[in-house]
C-alpha positions as CSV (number, residue, x, y, z in Angstrom):
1,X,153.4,-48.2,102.4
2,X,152.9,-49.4,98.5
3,X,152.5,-45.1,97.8
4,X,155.7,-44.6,99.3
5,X,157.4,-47.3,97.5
6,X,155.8,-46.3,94.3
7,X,156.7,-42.3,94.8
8,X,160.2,-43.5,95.3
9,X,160.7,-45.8,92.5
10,X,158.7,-42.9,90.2
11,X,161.3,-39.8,91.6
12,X,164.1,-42.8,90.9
13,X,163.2,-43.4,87.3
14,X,163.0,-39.8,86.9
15,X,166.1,-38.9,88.1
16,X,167.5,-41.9,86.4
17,X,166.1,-40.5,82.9
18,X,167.1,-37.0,83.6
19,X,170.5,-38.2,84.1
20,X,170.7,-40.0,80.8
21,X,168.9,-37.3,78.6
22,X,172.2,-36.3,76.8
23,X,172.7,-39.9,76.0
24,X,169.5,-40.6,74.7
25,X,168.6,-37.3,72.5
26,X,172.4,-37.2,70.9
27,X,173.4,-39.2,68.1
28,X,177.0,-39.2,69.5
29,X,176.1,-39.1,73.0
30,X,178.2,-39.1,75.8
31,X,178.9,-38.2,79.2
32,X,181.8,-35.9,79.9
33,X,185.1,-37.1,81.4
34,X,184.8,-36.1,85.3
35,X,188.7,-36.6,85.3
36,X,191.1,-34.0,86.8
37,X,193.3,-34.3,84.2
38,X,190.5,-33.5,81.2
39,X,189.6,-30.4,82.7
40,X,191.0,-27.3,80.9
41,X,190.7,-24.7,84.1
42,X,192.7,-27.2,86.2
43,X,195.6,-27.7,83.5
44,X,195.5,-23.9,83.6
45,X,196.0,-24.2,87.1
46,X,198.2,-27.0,87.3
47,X,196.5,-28.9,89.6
48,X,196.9,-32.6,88.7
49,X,195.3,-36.1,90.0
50,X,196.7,-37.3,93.0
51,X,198.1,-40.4,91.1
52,X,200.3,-38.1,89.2
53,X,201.1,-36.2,92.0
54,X,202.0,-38.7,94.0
55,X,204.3,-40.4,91.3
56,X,205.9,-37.1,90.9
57,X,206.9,-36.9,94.2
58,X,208.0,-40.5,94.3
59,X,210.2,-39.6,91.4
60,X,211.6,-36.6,92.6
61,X,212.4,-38.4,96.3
62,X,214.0,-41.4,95.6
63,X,215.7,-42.7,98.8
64,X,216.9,-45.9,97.3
């Protein structure tokens, strides 16, 4: 029971380290924005976030 408990905390802090290596090795670091509307290829696209979506449509199909 304790070695299982221990291999999962060790592949946790592992993970947890790997995750932060670009934080931690770069003066400046940072993680990248995971937003729809950062993303260059999506722009391209123009595919948007849902929230801007749906206030487009809200917009655009005003019944009052």
């Amino acid at each position: 029971m304790i070695i299982t408990l221990l291999c999962s905390v060790l592949i946790i802090a592992i993970a947890f380290i790997l995750l932060n290596v670009r934080i931690i090795c770069l003066k400046d670091g940072n993680f990248k924005s995971q937003h729809i509307h950062d993303n260059g290829y999506l722009k391209e696209k123009g595919i948007n976030c849902v929230i801007d979506q749906d206030k487009e449509a809200r917009i655009e199909n005003r019944a009052f």
